[in-house]
N, C-alpha and C positions, 0 to 999 in steps of 0.2 A: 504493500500500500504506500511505501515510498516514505516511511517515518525511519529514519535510523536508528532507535532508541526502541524497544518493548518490554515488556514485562506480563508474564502470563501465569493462571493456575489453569492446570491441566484438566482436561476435563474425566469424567466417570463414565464410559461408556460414550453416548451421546448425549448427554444430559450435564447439564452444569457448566464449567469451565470459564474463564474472563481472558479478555486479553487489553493490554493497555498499551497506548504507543505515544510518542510525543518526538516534537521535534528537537535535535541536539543544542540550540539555542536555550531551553530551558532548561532551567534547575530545579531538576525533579527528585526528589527520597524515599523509596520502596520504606517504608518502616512496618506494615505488617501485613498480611493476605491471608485467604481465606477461599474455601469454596464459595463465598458470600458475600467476597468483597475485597479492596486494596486502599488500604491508607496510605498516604501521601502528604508531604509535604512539599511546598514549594516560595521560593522567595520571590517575593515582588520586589526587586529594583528599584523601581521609581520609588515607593515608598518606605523601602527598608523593614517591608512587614514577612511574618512568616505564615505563608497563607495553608491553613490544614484541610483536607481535601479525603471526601471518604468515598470511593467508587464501591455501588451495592449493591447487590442482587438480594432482595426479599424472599422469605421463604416461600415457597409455590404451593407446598402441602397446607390446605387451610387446620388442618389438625394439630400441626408444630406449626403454625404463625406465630400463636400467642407465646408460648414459649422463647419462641424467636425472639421477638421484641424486647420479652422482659433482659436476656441475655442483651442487646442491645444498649439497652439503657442502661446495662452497669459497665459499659465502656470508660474505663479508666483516666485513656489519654486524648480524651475530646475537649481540649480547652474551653472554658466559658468567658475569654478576656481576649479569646484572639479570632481571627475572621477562619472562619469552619462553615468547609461547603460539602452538601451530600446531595451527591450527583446520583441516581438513583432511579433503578425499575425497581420499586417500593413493593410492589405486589400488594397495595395495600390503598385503600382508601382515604379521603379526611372528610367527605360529605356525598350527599345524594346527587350535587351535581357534577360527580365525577362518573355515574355512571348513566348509561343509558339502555334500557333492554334487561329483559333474562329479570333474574327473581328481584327481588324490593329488599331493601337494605335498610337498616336503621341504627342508628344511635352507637349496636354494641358492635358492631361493625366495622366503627371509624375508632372506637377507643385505644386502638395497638398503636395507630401513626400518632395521634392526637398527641397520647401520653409521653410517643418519646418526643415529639416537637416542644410539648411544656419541660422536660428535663431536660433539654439542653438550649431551650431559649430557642427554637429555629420557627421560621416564618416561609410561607412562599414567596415569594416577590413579584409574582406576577407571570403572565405568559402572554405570547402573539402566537399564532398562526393556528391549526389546528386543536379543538378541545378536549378529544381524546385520540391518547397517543396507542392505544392495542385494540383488535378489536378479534373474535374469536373463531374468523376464519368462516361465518356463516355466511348465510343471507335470510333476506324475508323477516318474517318471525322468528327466526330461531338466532337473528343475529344482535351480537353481545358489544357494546362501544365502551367504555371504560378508560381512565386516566389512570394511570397505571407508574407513569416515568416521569419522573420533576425533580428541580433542581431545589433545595432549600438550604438555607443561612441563615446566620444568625448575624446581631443587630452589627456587631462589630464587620463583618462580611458588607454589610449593605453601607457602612459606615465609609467604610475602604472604597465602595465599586457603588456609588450612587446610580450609575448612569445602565447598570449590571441590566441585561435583558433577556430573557430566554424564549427563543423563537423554536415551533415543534412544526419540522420540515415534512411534506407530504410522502407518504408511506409508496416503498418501490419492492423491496425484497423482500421482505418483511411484515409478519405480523404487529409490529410496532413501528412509531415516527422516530427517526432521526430527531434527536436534540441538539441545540443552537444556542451556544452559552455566547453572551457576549459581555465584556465588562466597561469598553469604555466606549463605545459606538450607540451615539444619541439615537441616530436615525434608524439604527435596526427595529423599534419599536413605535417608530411616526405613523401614525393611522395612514396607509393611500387607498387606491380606487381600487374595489373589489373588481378583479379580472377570472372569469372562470377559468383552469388550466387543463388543456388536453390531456395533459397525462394523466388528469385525476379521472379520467373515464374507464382508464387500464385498474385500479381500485373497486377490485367487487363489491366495495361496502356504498359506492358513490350511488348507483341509482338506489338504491333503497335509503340512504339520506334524504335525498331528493323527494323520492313520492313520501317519507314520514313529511318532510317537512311543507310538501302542496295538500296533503291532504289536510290538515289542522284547521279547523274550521275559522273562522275569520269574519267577524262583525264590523261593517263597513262599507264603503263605496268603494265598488272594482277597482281602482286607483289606490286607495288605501292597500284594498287585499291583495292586490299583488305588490307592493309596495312590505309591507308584512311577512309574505310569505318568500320573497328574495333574502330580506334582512335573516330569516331563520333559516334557510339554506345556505347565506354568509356564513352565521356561527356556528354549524356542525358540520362544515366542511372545512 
């Protein structure tokens, strides 16, 4: 892929495994790995900080999720004074508008993310492009849309990188979106002109967005209602 630099945990079979690359320009510090994930550290330059960086893969088994977390949360070396980023397929929820489809979710649900984001202080900071980054490979009825991979930090993180913006790029190989971390680029998150994109029609999940979101009934003058029913085909594509 043209990084000179990796670092990987192998995988089990076909199941599991990470791999991380960067470019030799940066200063980067393998400090621990896991089938679950690679801590990092890395120095910011311009500002002489030590930025701590947790690459994670969430438990998949809903049976050991909770467990998961709790192990998660008695994470030792996750500073609470310095900028700490978890970059993250979370497998995990933090509310009902992260999911769309398939069974109804409530409250005990979201308690695993929730809990570790109040023990280490972390927040979303926001997102463009896409609302949900996986989706379960259906259609019709049986298909599942879900927010799954997000980046979060804590206040010191946001303190550092104001301008920080995470953009979730449209899905090509994969049952998940490419993520788009950006920390100093204002305009990567400037509202522009919604442009439909051909490629998103190679996306099996695209027409069935589409008629969920012409079908939604809509109270108003024809103008309004398509006016309405574009803007909700905007935010779930």
């Amino acid at each position: 892929m043209g990084f000179p630099c990796t670092f990987n945990v192998s995988s089990i079979g076909r199941s599991a495994g990470l791999v991380l690359a960067w470019k030799k320009e940066i200063q980067l510090n393998i400090l621990s790995s896991s089938l679950r994930g690679i801590y990092v550290t890395s120095i910011d330059i311009i500002h002489s900080k030590i930025c701590h960086i947790y690459f994670m893969h969430g438990e998949p088994n809903s049976s050991l999720r909770h467990a998961f977390w709790e192990q998660q949360c008695q994470l030792s070396n996750a500073p609470l004074d310095e900028p700490v980023f978890f970059v993250c397929d979370f497998n995990a929820l933090l509310g009902t508008e992260d999911k769309n489809g398939g069974l109804e979710v409530d409250d005990s649900d979201f308690s695993n993310l929730r809990n570790f984001c109040s023990v280490f202080n972390l927040h979303d900071p926001g997102f463009s492009g896409l609302i949900f980054t996986w989706y379960n490979m259906q259609q019709g009825p049986d298909l599942i849309l879900e927010r799954l991979d997000r980046c979060i930090i804590n206040h010191s993180a946001e303190y550092l990188y104001p301008k920080l913006c995470v953009n979730y790029l449209p899905r090509e190989f994969s049952n998940h979106c490419p993520m788009h971390i950006g920390c100093n680029y204002e305009d990567v998150c400037t509202p522009r002109p919604f442009h439909f994109m051909a490629m998103w029609i190679k996306d099996p999940t695209c027409i069935d967005i589409i008629a969920n979101s012409w079908s939604v009934n809509v109270v108003g003058s024809p103008a309004y209602n398509l006016k309405a029913k574009l803007l909700s085909t905007k935010r779930l594509e």
